[in-house]
N, C-alpha and C positions, 0 to 999 in steps of 0.2 A: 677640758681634759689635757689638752698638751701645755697648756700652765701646770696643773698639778706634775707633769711628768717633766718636764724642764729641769728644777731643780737640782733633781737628785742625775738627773743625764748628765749636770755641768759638775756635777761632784764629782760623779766617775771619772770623767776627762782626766783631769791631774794624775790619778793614778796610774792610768794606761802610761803617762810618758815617764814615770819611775819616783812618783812625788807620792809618797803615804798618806798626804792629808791627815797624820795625827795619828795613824796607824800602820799595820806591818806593811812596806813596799813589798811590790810584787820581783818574785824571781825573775832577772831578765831572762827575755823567751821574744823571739820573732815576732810570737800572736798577740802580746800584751796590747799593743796600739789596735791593731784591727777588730782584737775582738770587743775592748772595750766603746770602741768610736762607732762598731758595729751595733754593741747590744744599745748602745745610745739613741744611736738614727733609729734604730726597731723601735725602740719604746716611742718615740715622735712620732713615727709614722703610724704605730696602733694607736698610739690619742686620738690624731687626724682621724683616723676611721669613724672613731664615735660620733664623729659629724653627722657622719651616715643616718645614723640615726634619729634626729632631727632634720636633716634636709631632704631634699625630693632627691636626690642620686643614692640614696638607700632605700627607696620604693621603686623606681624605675632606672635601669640602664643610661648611662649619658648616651647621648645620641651619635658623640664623635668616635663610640667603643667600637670596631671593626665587629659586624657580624650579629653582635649582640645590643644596640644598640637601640634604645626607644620598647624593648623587654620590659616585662613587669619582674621584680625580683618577690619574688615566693619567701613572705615573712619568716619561713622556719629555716630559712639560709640564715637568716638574718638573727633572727631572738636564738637561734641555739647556739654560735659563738660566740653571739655578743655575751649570752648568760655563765657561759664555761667560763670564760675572761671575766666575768663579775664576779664569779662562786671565788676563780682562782686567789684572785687579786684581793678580796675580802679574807682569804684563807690567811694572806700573806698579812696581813692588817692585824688577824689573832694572834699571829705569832710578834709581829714586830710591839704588842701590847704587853704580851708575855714576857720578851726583852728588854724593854724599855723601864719595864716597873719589877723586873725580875720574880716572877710571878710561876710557879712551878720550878723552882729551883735555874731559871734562865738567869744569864751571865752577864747582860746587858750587851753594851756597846764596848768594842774589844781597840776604842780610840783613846786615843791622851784626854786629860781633863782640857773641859773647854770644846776639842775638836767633836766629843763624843754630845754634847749640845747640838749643836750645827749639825752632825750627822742623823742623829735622834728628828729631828726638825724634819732637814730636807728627806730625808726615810718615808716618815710620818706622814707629807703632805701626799709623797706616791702612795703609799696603801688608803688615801681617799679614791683614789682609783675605781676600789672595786664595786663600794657602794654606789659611788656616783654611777657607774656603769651600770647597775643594777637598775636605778632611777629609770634612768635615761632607756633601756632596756623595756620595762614595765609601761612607759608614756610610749613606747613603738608600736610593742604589743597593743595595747588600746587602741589606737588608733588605726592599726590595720588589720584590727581583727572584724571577723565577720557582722554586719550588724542584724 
C-alpha cells in the first residue's frame, strides 16, 4: 500500500514549493508547503496502517502501547475504517475513470500535454488504493471472524 501511495505523495511535493508540474501553480500562501508535505505524510502513514491488517498489531495491542498493551482489538474497530477508507478510495477511482477517458462530460487532466500522462499514471496507481484496501479488508474479516 505505501508503494501505491508514494507516487502521487512525490508528485505533490513540487507543487507545494511553487513548481506546477505541467499545470496551474498554486497562489503563494504560508500554507502551501505544510499542507501539501502534510497531506503527503497522512497519505504514508494511512498506507502503513493497512499493515495492520495483515500482521498480529492489528489483532492485538503491541505490548510496549502504555496501558493498553497485550489487548485484543475488537475486529469491528478494525473492518469499519478500514471498509469506509476502501468505499472512499474506490469512490475516488470512479471518478478519476470518469476523468481520464472523459466519460459523463469529465474534463480530463487540466496539465500540459505530456505532464497530464504522468499525472493520469501516478493518480491512477493511488486510486488502487481502494480496492486493494477492500481485499486486504475482506482476508481480515475471515480471519477473525467467529468460527
Amino acid at each position: 500500500m505505501p508503494l501505491v501511495a508514494l507516487p502521487v505523495c512525490l508528485w505533490r511535493l513540487p507543487i507545494a514549493f511553487g513548481y506546477g508540474m505541467g499545470g496551474e501553480v498554486l497562489p503563494p500562501s504560508p500554507w502551501n508547503i505544510p499542507y501539501v508535505v502534510g497531506l503527503s505524510v497522512l497519505s504514508e502513514v494511512l498506507a502503513l496502517l493497512s499493515f495492520g491488517l495483515v500482521r498480529r498489531w492489528g489483532e492485538v495491542v503491541p505490548t510496549w502501547v502504555p496501558r493498553l498493551g497485550g489487548r485484543r482489538i475488537p475486529p469491528f474497530a478494525v473492518i469499519l475504517p478500514a471498509t469506509t477508507g476502501g468505499l472512499l478510495f474506490t469512490a475516488l477511482m470512479v471518478h478519476w475513470v470518469f476523468g481520464v477517458f472523459r466519460l459523463g462530460g469529465g474534463d480530463g487532466f487540466p496539465y500540459a500535454e505530456g505532464w497530464d500522462v504522468l499525472a493520469m499514471t501516478v493518480s491512477g496507481l493511488f486510486t488502487l488504493w481502494g480496492p486493494l484496501l477492500l481485499a486486504l479488508t475482506f482476508a481480515y474479516h475471515r480471519r477473525r471472524r467467529p468460527s
